[in-house]
C-alpha positions as CSV (number, residue, x, y, z in Angstrom):
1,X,0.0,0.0,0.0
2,X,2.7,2.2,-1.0
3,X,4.3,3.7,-4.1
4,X,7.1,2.2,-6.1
5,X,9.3,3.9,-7.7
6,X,7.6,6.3,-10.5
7,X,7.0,4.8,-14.4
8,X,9.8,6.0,-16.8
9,X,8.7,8.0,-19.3
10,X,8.1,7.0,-22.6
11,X,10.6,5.9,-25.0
12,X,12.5,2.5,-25.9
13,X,13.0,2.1,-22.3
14,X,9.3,2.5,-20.7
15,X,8.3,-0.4,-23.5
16,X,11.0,-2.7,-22.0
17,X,11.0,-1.9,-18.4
18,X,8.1,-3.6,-16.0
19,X,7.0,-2.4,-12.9
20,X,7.2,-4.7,-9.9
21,X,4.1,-5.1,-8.3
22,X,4.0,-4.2,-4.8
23,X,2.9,-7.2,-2.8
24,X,0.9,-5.2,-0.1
25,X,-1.2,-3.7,-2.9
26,X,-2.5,-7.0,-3.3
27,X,-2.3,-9.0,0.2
28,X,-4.5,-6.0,1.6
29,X,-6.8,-6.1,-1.6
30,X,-7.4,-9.6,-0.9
31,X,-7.9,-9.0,3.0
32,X,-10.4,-5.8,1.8
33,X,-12.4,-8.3,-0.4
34,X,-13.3,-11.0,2.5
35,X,-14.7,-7.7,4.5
36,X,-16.7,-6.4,1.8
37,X,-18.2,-9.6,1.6
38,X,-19.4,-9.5,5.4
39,X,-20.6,-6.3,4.9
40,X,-22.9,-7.2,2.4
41,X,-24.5,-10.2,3.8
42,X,-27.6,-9.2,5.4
43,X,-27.7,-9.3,9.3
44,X,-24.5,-11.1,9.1
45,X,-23.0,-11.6,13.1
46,X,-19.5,-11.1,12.1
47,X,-19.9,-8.0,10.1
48,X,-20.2,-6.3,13.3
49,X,-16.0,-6.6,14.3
50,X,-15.2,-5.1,11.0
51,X,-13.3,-2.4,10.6
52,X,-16.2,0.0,9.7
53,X,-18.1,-0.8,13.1
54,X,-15.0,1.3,15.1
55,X,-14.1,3.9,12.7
56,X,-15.1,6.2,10.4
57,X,-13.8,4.5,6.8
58,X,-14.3,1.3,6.1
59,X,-13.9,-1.7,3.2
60,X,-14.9,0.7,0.8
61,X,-12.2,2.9,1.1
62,X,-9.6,0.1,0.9
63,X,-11.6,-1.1,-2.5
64,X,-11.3,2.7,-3.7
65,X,-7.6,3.3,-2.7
66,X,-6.5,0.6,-3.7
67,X,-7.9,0.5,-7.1
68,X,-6.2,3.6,-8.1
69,X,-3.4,1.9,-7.2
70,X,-4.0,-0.9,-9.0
71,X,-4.9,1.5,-12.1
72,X,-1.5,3.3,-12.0
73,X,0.1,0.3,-13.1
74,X,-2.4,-0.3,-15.5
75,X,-3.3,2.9,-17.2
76,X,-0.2,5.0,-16.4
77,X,2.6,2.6,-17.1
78,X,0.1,2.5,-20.5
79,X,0.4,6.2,-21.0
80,X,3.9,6.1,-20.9
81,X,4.3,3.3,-23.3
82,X,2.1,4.0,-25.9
83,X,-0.1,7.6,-25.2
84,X,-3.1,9.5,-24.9
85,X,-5.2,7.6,-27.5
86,X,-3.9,4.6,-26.2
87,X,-4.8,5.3,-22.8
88,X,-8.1,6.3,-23.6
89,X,-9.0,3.1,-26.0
90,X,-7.5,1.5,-22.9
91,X,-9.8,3.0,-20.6
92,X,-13.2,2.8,-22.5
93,X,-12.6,-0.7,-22.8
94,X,-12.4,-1.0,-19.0
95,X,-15.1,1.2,-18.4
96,X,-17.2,-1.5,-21.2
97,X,-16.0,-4.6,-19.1
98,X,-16.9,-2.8,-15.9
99,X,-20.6,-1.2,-17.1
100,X,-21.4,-4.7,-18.4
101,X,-20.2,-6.7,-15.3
102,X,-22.8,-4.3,-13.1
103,X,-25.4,-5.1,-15.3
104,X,-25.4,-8.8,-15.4
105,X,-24.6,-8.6,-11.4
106,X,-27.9,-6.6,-11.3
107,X,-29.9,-9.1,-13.4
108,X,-28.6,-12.4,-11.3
109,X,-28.8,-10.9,-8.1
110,X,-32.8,-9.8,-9.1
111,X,-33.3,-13.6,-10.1
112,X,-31.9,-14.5,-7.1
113,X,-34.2,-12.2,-4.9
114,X,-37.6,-13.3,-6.9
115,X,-36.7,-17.3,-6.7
116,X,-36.3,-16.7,-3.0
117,X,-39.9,-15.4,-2.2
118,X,-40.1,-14.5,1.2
119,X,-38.2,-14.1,4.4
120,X,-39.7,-15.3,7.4
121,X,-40.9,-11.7,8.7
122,X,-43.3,-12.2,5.2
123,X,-41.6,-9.8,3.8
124,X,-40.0,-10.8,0.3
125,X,-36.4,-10.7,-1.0
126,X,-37.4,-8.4,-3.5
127,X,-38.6,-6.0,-0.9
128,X,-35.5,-6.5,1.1
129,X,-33.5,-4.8,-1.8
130,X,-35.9,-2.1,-3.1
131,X,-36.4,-3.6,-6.7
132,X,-39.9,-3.6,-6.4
133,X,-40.1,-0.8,-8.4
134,X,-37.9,-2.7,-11.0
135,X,-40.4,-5.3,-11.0
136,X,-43.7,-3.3,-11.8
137,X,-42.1,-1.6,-14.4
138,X,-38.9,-3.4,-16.1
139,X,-39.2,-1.9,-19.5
140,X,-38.2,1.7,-18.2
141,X,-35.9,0.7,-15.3
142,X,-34.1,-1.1,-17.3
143,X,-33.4,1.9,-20.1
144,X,-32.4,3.7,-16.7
145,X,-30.0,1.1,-15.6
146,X,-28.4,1.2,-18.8
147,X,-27.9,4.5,-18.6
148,X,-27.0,4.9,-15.0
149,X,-30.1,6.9,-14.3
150,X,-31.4,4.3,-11.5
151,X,-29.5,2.9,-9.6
152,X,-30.4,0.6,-6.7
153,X,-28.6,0.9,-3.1
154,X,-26.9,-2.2,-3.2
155,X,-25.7,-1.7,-7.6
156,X,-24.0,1.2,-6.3
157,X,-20.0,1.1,-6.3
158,X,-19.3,-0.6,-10.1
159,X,-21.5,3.0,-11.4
160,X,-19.0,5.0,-8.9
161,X,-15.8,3.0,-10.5
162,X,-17.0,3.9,-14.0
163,X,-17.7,7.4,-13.3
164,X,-14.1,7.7,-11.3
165,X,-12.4,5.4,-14.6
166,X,-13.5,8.1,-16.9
167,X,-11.9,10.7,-15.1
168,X,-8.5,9.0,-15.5
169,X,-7.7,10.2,-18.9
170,X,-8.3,14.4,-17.6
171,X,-6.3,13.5,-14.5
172,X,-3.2,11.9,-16.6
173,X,-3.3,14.5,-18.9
174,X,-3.4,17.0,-16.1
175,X,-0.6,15.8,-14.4
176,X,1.7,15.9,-17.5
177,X,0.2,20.0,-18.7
178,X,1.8,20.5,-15.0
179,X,2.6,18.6,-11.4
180,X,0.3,20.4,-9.7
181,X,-2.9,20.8,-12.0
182,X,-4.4,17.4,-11.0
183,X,-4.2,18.4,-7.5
184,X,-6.4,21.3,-7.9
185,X,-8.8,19.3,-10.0
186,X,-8.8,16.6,-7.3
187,X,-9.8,19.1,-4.5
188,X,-11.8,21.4,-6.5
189,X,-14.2,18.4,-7.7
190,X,-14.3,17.0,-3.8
191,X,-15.2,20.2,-2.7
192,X,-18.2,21.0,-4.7
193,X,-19.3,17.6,-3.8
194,X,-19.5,18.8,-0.1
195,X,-21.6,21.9,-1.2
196,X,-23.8,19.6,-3.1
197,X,-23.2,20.7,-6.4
198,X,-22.3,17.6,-8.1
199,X,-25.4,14.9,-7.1
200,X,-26.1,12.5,-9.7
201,X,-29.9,11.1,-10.1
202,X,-30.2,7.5,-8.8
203,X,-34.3,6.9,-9.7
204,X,-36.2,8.8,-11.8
205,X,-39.3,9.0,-9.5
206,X,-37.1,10.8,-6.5
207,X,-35.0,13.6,-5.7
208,X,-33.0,10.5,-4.4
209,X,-28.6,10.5,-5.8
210,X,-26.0,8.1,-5.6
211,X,-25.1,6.5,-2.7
212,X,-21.6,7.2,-3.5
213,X,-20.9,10.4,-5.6
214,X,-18.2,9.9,-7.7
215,X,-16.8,13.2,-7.7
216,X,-16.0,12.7,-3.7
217,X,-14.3,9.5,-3.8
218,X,-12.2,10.3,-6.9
219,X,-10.5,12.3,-4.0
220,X,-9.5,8.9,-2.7
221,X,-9.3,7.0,-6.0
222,X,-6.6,9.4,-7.0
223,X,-4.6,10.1,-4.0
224,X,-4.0,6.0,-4.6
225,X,-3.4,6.5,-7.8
226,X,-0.3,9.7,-7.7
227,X,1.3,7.6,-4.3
228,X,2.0,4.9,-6.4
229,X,3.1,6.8,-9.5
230,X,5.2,8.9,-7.3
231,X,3.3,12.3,-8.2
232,X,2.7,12.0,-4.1
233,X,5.2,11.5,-1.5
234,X,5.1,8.0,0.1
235,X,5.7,9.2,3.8
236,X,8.0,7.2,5.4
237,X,8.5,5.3,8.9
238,X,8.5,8.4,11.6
239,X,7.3,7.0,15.3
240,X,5.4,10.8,15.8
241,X,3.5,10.1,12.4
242,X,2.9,6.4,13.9
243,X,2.0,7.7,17.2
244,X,0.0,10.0,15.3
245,X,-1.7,7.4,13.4
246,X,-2.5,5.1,16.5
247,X,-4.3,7.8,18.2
248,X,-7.0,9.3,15.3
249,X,-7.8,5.4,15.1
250,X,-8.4,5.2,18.7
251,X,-10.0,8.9,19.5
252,X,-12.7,7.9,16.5
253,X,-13.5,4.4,18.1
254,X,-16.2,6.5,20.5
255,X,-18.0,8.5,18.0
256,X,-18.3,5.2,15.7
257,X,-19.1,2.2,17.7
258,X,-22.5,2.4,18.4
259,X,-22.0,0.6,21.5
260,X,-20.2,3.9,23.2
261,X,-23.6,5.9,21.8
262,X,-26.2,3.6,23.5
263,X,-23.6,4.5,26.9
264,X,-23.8,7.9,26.7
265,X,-25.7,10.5,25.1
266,X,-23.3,12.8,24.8
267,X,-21.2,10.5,22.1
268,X,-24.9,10.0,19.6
269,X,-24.7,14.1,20.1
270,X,-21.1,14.3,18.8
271,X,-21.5,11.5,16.3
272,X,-24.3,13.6,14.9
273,X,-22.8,16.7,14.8
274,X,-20.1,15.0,12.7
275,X,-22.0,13.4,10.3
276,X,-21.2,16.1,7.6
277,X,-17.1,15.3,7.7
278,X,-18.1,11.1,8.2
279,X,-20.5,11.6,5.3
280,X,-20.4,8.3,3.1
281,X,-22.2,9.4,-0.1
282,X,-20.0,12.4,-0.5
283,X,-16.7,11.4,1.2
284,X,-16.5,13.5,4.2
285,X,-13.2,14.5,5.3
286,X,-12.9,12.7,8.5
287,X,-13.2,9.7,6.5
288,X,-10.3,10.2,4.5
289,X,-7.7,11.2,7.4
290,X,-9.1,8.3,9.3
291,X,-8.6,5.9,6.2
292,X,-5.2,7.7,5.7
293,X,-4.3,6.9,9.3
294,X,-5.2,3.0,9.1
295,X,-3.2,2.8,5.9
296,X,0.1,4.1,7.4
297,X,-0.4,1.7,10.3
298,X,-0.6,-1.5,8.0
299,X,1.8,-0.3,5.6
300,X,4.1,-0.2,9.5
301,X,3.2,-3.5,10.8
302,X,3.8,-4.7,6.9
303,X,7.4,-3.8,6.8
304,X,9.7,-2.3,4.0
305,X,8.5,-3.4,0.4
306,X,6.1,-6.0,2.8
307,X,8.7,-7.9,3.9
308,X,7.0,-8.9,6.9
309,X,4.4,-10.6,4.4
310,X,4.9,-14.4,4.7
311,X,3.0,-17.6,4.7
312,X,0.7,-19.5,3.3
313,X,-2.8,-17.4,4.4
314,X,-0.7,-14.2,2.9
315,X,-0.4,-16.0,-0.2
316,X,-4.1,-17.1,-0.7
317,X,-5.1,-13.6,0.5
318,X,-2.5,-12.3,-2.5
319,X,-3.8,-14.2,-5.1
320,X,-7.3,-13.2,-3.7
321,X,-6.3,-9.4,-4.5
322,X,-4.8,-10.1,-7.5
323,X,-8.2,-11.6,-9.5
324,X,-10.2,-8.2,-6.8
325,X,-12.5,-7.6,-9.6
326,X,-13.6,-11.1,-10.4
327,X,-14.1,-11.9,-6.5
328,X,-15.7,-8.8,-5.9
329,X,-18.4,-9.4,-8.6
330,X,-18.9,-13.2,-6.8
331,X,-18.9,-11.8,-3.2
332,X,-22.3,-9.4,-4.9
333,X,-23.9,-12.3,-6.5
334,X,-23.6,-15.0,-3.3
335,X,-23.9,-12.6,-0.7
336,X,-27.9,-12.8,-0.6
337,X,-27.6,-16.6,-1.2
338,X,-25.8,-16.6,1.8
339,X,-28.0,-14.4,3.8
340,X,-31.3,-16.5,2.6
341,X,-29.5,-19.7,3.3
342,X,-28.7,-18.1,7.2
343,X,-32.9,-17.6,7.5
344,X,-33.9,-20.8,7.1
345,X,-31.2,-22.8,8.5
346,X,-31.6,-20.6,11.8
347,X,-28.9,-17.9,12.4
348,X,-27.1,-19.8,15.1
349,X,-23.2,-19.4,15.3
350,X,-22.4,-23.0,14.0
351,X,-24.4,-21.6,10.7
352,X,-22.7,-18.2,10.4
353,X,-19.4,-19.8,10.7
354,X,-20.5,-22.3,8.0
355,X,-22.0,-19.6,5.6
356,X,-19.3,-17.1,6.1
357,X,-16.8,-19.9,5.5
358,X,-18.5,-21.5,2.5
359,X,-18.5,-17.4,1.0
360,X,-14.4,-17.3,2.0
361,X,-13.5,-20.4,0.0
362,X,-16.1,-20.0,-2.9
363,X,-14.3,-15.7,-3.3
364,X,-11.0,-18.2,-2.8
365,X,-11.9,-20.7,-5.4
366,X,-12.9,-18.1,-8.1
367,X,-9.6,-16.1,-7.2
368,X,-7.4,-19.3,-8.7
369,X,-10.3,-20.5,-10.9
370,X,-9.8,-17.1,-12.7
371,X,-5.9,-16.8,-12.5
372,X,-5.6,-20.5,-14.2
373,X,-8.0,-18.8,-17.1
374,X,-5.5,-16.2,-17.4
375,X,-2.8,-18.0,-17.7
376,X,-4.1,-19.5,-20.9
377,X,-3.1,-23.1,-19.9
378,X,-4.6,-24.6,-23.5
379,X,-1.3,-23.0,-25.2
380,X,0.9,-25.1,-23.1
């Protein structure tokens, strides 16, 4: 989760010259991947000692930051290489893969929900999610999930990626015009999110907007994104910035754990009056320093270059992070499998430790199902 050294430019030695690929990048992509999937199965016991339940950012975060990451080895090292139009062709196909992979998610996951029928509370799985409004009128919800004009709750972050993906190319080009341009595109776009200026619709019979607005998260996206191209300073091992660190994670835990609020009123005041800078939709600033905070503690306990990254879990959880779209897409699709399996098996803790397990190994199992496709074993 830090920068390597920046991409050379272009020229015969950029087309020769690989990156290496930082091993924390995707050890904590993996780790970030087995959380999101807790968070997203419905009144799921162990999603409440994630990280989110203590402090103010959560998996999401880790998914964003990390991404940009991820797309600086991508898309940059591909701008130096080969240029703009390049880059872009490069992008839009990403953007295509991306756009398409929400969509069919959406469809299987709305299968899923209508085979189900009903909870045991009577109401129905379709209910649970909010598509009934998909289901009494499909022909012109499904124009506006093509064009991004509805968007359900739970169909949120692959629109947010796309939205943040197309943004790449300005940002790139930004950053070569001068250092500092992308900077003040970065900020500029953030802020007008907090003023509310940049909302995009999310159904067409509401005032209702994204749950995550793009233009606040790019903030995140792209501060990944320059650390590992080296446009941003990697800050490096200083026991004040550690101590530092340690205590904005621990002076949040009150005004996030809902267990300190139902204590005292006083900390459901102050998480209140907060809510503007812990603001999900839009990115609120507290999230960011508190996400900032976490990283430099893992990147810490991780070592120099993760050297401290052994063994065989760090290995499954690597090649976990290295296939993050693929298990990310099959974390959304079984999640509510695994949630309708938990109400009628009973949600005792011998079946939460077997439904959570059986999600682990099946994100695991499409993780090296996915890598031996790559690898194109049918020419050897």
């Amino acid at each position: 989760m830090a920068p390597s050294d920046p991409a050379p430019a272009g020229g015969p030695l950029a087309q020769t010259i690989k990156r290496p690929r930082d091993p924390r990048l995707d050890f904590f992509r993996g780790i970030g991947m087995l959380i999101i999937l807790l968070a997203h199965i419905p009144d799921d016991g162990w999603a409440l000692w994630i990280p989110a339940r203590f402090g103010f950012s959560d998996a999401t975060e880790m998914f964003v930051f990390q991404s940009g990451m991820a797309s600086a080895i991508a898309f940059g090292s591909t701008f130096d290489r080969s240029g703009a139009l390049i880059l872009f062709a490069r992008v839009a196909q990403r953007i295509w893969q991306i756009f398409w992979a929400h969509i069919v998610v959406f469809i299987v996951v709305t299968a899923i929900m209508v085979v189900a029928g009903t909870r045991y509370d009577g109401v129905t799985y379709v209910e649970s999610l909010n598509l009934v409004p998909f289901m009494r009128d499909p022909g012109n919800l499904l124009a506006g999930l093509l064009t991004l004009t509805y968007v359900p709750n739970y169909f949120d972050i692959l629109p947010m990626y796309i939205v943040i993906l197309a943004l790449m190319p300005v940002m790139i080009l930004a950053s070569k015009a001068h250092r500092h341009l992308p900077f003040f595109l970065m900020i500029g776009l953030w802020s007008a999110t907090q003023f509310g200026l940049t909302g995009l619709p999310a159904e067409p019979w509401s005032d209702r907007q994204w749950f995550f607005n793009p233009f606040g998260w790019q903030l995140l996206f792209f501060t990944g994104y320059f650390l590992m191209r080296g446009n941003l300073p990697s800050p490096a091992y200083d026991r004040r910035l550690v101590a530092l660190a340690i205590a904005v994670v621990v002076l949040t835990v009150p005004f996030a754990w809902v267990r300190f609020q139902d204590v005292h009123p006083f900390f459901q005041m102050a998480a209140a009056k907060l809510a503007p800078l812990t603001d999900k939709t839009n990115f609120g600033l507290l999230r960011f320093v508190h996400f900032l905070a976490l990283c430099y503690i893992a990147v810490q306990l991780a070592g120099r270059k993760g050297e401290r990254l052994r063994g065989r879990i760090v290995r499954v959880l690597t090649v976990v992070g290295q296939q993050s779209l693929a298990v990310f897409l099959t974390g959304m699709v079984i999640a509510h499998p695994i949630g309708i399996a938990l109400d009628h098996a009973g949600r005792t803790v011998p079946a939460e430790i077997a439904g959570n397990l059986f999600g682990f190994c099946t994100m695991i199992a499409t993780a090296y199902l996915v890598r031996w496709f790559k690898s194109s074993p049918w020419k050897s």
